[in-house]
TORKOL-4160 file (C-alpha; in steps of 0.2 Angstrom, whole numbers, padded with zeros to 4 digits, m for minus):
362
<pt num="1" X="0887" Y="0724" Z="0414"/>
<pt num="2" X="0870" Y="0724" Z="0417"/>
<pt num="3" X="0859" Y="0709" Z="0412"/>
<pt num="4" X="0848" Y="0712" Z="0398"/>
<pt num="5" X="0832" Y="0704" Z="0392"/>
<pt num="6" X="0829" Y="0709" Z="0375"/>
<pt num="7" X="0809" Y="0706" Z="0371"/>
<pt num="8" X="0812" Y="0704" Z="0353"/>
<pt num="9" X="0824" Y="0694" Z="0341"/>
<pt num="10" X="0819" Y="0686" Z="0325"/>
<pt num="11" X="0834" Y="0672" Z="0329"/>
<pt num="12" X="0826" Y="0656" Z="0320"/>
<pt num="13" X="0819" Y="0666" Z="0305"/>
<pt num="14" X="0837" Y="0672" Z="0304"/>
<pt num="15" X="0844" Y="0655" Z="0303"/>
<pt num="16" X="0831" Y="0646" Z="0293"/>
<pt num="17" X="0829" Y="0662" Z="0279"/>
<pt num="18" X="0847" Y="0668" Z="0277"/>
<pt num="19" X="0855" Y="0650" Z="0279"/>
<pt num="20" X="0865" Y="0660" Z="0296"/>
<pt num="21" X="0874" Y="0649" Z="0309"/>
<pt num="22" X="0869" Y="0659" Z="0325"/>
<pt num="23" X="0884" Y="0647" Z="0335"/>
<pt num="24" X="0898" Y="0658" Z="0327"/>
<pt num="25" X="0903" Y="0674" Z="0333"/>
<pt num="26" X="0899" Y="0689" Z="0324"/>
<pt num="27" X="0915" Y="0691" Z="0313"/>
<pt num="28" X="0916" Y="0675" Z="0310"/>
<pt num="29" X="0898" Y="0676" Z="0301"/>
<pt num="30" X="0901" Y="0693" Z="0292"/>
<pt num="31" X="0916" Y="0683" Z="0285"/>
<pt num="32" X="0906" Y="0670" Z="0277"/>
<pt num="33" X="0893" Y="0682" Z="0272"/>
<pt num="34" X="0906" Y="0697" Z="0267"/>
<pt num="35" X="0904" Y="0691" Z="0245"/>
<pt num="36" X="0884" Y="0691" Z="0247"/>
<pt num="37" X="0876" Y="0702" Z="0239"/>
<pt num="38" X="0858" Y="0697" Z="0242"/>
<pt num="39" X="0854" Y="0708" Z="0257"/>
<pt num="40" X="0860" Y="0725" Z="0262"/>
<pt num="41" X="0863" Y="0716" Z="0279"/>
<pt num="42" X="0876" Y="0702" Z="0272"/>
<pt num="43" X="0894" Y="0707" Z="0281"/>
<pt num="44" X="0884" Y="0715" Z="0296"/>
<pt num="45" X="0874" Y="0704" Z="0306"/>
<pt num="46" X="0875" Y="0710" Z="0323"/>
<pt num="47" X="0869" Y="0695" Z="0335"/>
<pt num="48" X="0873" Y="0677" Z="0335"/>
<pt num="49" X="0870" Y="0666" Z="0352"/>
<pt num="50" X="0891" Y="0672" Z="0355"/>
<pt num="51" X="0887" Y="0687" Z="0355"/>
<pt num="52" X="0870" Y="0689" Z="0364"/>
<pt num="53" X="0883" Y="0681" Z="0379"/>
<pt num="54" X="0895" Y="0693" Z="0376"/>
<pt num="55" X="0882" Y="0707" Z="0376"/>
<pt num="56" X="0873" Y="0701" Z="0394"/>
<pt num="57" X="0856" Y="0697" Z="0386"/>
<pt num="58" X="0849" Y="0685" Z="0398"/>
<pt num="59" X="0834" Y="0681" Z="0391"/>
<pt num="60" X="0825" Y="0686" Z="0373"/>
<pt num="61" X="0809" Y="0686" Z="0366"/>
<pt num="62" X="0811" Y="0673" Z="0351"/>
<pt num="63" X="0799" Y="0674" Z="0338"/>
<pt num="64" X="0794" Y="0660" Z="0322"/>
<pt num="65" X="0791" Y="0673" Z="0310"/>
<pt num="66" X="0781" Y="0668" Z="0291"/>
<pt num="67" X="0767" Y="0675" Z="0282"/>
<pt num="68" X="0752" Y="0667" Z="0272"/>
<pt num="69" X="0741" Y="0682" Z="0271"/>
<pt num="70" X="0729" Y="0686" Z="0260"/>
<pt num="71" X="0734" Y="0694" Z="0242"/>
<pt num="72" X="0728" Y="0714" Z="0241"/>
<pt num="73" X="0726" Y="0723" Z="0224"/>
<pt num="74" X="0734" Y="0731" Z="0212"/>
<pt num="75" X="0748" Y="0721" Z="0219"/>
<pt num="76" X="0750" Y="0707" Z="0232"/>
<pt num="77" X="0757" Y="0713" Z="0250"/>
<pt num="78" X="0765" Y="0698" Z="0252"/>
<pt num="79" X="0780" Y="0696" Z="0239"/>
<pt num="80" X="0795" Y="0691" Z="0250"/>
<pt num="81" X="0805" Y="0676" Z="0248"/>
<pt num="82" X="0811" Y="0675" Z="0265"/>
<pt num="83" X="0795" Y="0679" Z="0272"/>
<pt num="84" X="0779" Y="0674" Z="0260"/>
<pt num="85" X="0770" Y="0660" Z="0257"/>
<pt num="86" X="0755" Y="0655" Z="0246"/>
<pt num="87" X="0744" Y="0649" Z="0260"/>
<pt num="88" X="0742" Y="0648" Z="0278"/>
<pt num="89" X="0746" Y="0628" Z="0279"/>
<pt num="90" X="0764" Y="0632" Z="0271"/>
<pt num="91" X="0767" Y="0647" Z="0282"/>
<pt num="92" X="0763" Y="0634" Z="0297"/>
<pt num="93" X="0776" Y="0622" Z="0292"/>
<pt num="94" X="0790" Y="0636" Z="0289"/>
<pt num="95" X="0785" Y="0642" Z="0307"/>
<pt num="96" X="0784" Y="0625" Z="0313"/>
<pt num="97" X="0804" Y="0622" Z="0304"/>
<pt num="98" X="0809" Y="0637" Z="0315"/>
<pt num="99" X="0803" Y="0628" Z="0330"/>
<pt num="100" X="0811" Y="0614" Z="0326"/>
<pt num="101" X="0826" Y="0624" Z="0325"/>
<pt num="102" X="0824" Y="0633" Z="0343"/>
<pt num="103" X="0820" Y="0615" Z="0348"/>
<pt num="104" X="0837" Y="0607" Z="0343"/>
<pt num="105" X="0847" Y="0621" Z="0350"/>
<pt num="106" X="0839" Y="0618" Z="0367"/>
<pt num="107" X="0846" Y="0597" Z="0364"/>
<pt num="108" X="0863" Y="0604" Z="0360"/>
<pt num="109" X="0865" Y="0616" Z="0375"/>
<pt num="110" X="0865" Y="0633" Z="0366"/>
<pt num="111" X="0846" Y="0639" Z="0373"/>
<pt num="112" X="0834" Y="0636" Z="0383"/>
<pt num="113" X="0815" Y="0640" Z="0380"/>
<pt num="114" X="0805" Y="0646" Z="0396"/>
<pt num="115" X="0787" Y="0640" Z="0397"/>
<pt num="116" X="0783" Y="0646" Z="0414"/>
<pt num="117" X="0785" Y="0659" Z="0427"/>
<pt num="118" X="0796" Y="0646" Z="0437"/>
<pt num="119" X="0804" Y="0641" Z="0422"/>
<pt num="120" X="0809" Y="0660" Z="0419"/>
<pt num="121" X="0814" Y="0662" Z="0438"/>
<pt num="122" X="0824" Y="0647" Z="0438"/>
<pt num="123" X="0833" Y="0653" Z="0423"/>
<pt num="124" X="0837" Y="0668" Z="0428"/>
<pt num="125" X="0842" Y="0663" Z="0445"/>
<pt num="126" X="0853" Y="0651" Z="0436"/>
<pt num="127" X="0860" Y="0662" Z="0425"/>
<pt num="128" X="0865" Y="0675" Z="0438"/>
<pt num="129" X="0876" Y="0665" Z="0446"/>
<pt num="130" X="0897" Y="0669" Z="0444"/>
<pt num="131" X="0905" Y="0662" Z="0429"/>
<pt num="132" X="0887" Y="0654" Z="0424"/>
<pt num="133" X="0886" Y="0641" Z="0410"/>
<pt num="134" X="0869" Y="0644" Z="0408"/>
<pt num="135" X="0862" Y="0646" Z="0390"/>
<pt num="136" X="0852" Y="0657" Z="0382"/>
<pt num="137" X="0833" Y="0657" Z="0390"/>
<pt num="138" X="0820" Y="0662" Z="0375"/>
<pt num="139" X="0799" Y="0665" Z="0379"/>
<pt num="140" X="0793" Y="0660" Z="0363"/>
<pt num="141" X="0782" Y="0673" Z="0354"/>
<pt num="142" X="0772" Y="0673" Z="0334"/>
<pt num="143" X="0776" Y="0690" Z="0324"/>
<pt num="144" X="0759" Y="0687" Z="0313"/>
<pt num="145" X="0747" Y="0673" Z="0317"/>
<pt num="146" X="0748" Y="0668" Z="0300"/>
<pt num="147" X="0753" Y="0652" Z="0303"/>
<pt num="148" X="0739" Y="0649" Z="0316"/>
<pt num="149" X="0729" Y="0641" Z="0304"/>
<pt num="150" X="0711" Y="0640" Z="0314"/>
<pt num="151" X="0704" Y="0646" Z="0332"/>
<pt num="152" X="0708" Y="0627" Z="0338"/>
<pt num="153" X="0725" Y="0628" Z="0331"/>
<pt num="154" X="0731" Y="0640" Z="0345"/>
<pt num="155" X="0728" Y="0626" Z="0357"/>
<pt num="156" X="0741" Y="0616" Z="0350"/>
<pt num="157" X="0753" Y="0631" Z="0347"/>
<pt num="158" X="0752" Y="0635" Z="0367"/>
<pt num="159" X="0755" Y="0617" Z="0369"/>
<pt num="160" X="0772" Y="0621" Z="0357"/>
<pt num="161" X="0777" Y="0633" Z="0372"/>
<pt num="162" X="0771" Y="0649" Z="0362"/>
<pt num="163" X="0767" Y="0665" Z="0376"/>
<pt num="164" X="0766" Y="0677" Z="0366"/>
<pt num="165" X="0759" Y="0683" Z="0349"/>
<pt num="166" X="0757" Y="0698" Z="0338"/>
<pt num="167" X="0742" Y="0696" Z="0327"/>
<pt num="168" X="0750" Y="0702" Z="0309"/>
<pt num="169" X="0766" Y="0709" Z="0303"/>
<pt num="170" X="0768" Y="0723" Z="0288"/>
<pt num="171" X="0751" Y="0721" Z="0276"/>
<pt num="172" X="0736" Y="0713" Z="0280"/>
<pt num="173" X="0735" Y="0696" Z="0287"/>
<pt num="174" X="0721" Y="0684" Z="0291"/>
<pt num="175" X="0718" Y="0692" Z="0307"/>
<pt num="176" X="0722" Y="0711" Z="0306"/>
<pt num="177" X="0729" Y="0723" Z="0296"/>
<pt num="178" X="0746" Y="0730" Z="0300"/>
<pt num="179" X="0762" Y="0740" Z="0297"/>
<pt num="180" X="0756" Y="0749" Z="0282"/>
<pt num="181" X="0741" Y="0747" Z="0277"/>
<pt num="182" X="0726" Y="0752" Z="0286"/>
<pt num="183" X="0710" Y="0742" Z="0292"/>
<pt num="184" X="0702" Y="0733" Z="0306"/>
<pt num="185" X="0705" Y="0716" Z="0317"/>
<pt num="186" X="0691" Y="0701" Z="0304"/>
<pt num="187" X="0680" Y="0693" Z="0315"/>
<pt num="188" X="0694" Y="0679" Z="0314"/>
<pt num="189" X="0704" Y="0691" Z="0323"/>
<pt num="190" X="0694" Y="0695" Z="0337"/>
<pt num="191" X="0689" Y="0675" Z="0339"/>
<pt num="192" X="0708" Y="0672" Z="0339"/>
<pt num="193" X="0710" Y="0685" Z="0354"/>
<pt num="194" X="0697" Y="0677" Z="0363"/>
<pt num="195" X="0706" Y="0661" Z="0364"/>
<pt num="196" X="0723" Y="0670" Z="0369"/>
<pt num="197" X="0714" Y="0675" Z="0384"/>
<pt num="198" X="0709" Y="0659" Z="0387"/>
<pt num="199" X="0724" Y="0651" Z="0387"/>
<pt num="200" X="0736" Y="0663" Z="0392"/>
<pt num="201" X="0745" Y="0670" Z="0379"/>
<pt num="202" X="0750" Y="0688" Z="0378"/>
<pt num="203" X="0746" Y="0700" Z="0366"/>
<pt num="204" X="0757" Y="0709" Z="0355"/>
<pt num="205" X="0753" Y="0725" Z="0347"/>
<pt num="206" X="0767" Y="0727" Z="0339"/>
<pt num="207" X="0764" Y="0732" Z="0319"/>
<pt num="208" X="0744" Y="0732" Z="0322"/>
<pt num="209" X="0739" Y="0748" Z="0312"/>
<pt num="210" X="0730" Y="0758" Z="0322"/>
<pt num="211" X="0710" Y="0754" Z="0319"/>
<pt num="212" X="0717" Y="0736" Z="0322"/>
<pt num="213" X="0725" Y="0740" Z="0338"/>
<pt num="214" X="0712" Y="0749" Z="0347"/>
<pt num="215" X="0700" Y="0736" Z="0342"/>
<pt num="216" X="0711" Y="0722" Z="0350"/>
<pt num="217" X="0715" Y="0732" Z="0364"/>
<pt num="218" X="0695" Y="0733" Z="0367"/>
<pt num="219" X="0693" Y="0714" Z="0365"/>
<pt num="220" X="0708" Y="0709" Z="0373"/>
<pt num="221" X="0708" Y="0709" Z="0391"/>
<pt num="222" X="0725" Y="0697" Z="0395"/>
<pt num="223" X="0740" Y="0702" Z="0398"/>
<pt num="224" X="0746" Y="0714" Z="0383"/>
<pt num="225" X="0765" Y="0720" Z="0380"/>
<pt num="226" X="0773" Y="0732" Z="0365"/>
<pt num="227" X="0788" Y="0720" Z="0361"/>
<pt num="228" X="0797" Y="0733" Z="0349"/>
<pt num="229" X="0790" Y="0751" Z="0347"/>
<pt num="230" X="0794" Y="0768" Z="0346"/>
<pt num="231" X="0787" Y="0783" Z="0347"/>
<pt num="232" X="0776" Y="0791" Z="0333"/>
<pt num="233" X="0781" Y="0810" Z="0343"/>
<pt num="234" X="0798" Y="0808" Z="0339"/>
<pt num="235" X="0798" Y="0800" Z="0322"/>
<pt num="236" X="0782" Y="0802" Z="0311"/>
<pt num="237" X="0776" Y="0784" Z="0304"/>
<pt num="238" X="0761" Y="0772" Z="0307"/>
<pt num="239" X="0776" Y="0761" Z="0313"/>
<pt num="240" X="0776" Y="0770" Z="0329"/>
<pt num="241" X="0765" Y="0771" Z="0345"/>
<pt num="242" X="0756" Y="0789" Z="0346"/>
<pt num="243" X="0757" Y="0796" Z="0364"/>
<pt num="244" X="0739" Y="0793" Z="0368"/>
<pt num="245" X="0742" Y="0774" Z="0362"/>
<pt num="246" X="0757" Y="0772" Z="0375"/>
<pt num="247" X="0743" Y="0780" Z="0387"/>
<pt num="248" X="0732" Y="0766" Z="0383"/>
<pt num="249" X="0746" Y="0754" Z="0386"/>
<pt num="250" X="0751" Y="0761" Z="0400"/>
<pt num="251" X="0733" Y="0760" Z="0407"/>
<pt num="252" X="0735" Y="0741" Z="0403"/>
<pt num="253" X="0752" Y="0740" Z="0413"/>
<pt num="254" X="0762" Y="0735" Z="0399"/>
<pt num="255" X="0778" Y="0735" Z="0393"/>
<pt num="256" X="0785" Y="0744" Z="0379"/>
<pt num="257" X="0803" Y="0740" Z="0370"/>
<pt num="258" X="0813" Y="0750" Z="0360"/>
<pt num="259" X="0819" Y="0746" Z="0342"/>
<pt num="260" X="0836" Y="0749" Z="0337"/>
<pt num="261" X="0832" Y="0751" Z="0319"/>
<pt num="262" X="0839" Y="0764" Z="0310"/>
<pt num="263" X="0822" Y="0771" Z="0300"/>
<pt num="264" X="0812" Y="0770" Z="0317"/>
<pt num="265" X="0826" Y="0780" Z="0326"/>
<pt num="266" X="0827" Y="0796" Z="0313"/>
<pt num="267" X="0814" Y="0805" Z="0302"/>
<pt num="268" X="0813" Y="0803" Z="0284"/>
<pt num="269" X="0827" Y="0788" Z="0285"/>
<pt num="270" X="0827" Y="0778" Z="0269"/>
<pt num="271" X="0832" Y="0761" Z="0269"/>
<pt num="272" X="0849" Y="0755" Z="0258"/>
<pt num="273" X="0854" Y="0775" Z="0257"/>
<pt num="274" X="0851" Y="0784" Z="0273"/>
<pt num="275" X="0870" Y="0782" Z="0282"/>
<pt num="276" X="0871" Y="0775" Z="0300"/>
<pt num="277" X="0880" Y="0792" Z="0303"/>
<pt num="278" X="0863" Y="0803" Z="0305"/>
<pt num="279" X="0860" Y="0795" Z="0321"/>
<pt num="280" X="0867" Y="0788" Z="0336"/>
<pt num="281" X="0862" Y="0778" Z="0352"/>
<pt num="282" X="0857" Y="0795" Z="0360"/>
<pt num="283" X="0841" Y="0795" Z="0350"/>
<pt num="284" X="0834" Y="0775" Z="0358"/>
<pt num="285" X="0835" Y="0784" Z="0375"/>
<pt num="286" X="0823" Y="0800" Z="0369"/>
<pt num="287" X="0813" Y="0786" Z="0364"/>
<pt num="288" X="0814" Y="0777" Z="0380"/>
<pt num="289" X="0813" Y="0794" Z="0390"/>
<pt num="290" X="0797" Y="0799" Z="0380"/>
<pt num="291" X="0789" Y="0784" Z="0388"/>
<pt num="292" X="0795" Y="0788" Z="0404"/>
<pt num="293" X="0789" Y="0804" Z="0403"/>
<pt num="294" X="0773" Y="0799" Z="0397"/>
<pt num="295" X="0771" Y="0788" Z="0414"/>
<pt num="296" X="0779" Y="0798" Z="0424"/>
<pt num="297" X="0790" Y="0780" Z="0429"/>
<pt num="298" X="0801" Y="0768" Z="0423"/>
<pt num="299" X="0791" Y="0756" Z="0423"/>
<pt num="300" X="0783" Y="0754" Z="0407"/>
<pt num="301" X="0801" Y="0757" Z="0397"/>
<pt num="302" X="0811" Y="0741" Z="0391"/>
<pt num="303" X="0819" Y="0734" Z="0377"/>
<pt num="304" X="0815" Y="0724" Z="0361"/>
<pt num="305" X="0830" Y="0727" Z="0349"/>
<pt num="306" X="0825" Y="0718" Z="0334"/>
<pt num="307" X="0845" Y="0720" Z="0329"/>
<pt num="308" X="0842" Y="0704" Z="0319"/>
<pt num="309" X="0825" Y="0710" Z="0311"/>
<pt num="310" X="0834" Y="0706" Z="0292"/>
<pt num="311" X="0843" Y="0722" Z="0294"/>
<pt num="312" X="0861" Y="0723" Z="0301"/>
<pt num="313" X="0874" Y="0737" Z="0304"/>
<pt num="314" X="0869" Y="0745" Z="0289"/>
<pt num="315" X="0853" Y="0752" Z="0298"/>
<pt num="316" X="0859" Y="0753" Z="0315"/>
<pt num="317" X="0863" Y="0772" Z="0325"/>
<pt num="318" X="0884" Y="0772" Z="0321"/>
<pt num="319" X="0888" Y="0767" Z="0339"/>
<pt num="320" X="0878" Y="0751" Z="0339"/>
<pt num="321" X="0890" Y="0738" Z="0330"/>
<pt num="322" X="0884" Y="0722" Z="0337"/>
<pt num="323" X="0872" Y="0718" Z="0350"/>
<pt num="324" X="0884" Y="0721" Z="0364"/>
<pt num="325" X="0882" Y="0740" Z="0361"/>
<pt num="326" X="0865" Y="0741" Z="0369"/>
<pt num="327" X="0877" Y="0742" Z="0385"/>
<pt num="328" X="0881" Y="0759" Z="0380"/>
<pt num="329" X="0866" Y="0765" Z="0386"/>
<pt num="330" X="0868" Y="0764" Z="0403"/>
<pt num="331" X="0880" Y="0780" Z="0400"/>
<pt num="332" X="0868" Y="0788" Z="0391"/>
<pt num="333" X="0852" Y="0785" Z="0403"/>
<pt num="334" X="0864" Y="0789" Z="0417"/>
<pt num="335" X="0869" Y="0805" Z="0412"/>
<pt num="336" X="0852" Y="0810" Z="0409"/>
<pt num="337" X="0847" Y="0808" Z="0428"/>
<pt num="338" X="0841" Y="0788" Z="0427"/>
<pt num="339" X="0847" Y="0780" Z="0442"/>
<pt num="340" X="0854" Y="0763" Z="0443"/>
<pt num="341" X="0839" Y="0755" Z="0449"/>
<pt num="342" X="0831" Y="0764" Z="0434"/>
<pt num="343" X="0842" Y="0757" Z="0422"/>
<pt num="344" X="0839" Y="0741" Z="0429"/>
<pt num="345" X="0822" Y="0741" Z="0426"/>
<pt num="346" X="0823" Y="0746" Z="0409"/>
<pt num="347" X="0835" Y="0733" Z="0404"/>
<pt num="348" X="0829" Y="0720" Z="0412"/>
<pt num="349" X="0819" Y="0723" Z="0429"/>
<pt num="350" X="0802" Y="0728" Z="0418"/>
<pt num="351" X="0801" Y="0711" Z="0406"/>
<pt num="352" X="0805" Y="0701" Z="0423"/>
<pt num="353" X="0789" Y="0709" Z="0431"/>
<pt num="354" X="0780" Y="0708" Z="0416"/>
<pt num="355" X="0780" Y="0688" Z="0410"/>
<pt num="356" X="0783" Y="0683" Z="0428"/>
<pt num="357" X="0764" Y="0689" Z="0430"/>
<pt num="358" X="0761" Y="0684" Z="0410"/>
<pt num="359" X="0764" Y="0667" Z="0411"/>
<pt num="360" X="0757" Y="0650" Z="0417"/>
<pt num="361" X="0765" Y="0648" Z="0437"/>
<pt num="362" X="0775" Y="0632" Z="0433"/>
């Protein structure tokens, strides 16, 4: 089994929005959840700290996850219970409840959270060792910077342990506009950016529409990752990363993870109809060969699942189950021609380089 580091999980959102105990196993949670009817995904979660063990993954990417964005006409953007709220201040203090969830499981032994670049070679030095007790380590990261309610804010969120941040999510937010809509980075935005690069937080682009991305891209000049993106090439969508924006990244030596979600895996997928059985886990490595190709190296290929992104095995490709299935595709990059020390790169060797270099030395 090769150790994974997975560069994106919504684990606290998961918890705190869907009322999930991530301490179970996996069929033990789809029990509980198997009379729910409130979410496709009740009955087929695919990852709980068990089975993120079970699965190799080393070390994730752990979001806090709430939006307070502005309201667009004819209709507001923002309209999900799980996800909206009226106001930056109340998107803080959800965000802030699932970092006092992280928090608590780091007390009771079940995570870690990694705040430097010894922190993280500690960890995963610890965490290689035979029959390892070593939890779960997370690097904190912000999907929408909703809940960073000023430019002097950020201050105190890089003091919480946050490294990472992606400036909106699907809509417009304070900062950007993203997944869906189109627009550029407010002047809040590019204020914000400039304090990420003062104090050392990565960027994100992950759902930035396009106008916004380049725009951050230009302002930005820390350390900038793609936690969980495809490829536009391969399935159309503003979702996805066009070929000359994985250039760009590529130019910037960063990192690009692939999803595992169903609609971003196969073309015209729509979500609660489109069966698992159109696509398999053969389609996440033409997605993670595209980028190789693109660079002409592994070195810019990785993985940021997403698996518990408020979908389940009801939008997965048929041979991903539960988190553990990412495994399977060392098979599939092997018979393609990736080498061992390929593979390794791409499952783990690549986010290893990349936050060792992101983040504060100890």
């Amino acid at each position: 089994m090769i150790p994974i580091i997975d560069a994106h999980l919504d684990l606290a959102w998961n918890a705190a929005s869907f009322n999930r105990d991530l301490t179970l196993s996996v069929a033990e949670l789809r029990r509980r959840e198997a009379h729910m009817t409130d979410l496709n995904a009740r009955g087929h979660c695919t990852t709980t700290l068990p089975e993120l063990r079970h699965a190799g993954v080393a070390v994730c990417v752990a979001t806090v996850l709430a939006r307070g964005g502005p309201a667009q006409e004819p209709k507001p953007a923002y309209n999900r219970t799980d996800l909206d709220y009226a106001n930056q201040a109340i998107a803080y203090t959800a965000a802030q409840g699932q970092l006092a969830y992280y928090r608590l499981l780091e007390r009771q032994g079940h995570l870690r959270i990694l705040r430097t670049a010894a922190d993280l070679d500690d960890h995963w030095h610890a965490w290689l060792q035979p029959d390892t007790e070593t939890p779960l380590g997370i690097i904190l990261s912000m999907e929408g910077c909703d809940p960073i309610v000023s430019l002097e804010h950020a201050e105190s969120w890089w003091d919480d342990g946050l490294r990472a941040a992606g400036l909106t999510h699907y809509g417009q937010g304070h900062y950007a506009f993203g997944t869906g809509v189109v627009g550029p980075l407010s002047d809040k935005g590019a204020d914000l950016l400039r304090q990420f690069a003062r104090l050392g937080i990565a960027l994100d682009v992950t759902h930035l529409c396009d106008e916004s991305m380049a725009q951050a891209l230009d302002v930005f000049d820390g350390p900038v990752l793609a936690s969980h993106h495809n490829c536009r090439a391969l399935v159309p969508g503003d979702r996805q990363l066009t070929d000359a924006q994985i250039k760009q990244l590529i130019d910037r030596d960063a990192v690009i993870g692939a999803a595992m979600d169903g609609w971003m895996l196969y073309p015209g997928w729509v979500r609660g109809e489109t069966s698992p059985e159109v696509v398999g886990l053969d389609a996440v490595a033409d997605h993670i060969d595209h980028v190789c190709q693109i660079a002409g190296t592994t070195r810019h290929a990785a993985l940021g699942s997403d698996l518990d992104g408020g979908f389940g095995a009801d939008q997965t490709p048929r041979d991903l189950d539960t988190i553990t299935d990412l495994q399977k595709l060392t098979g599939l990059l092997s018979d393609r021609g990736y080498s061992q020390e390929d593979i390794e790169a791409i499952f783990h060797g690549n986010w290893l380089r990349f936050f060792r270099a992101a983040l504060p030395e100890k």
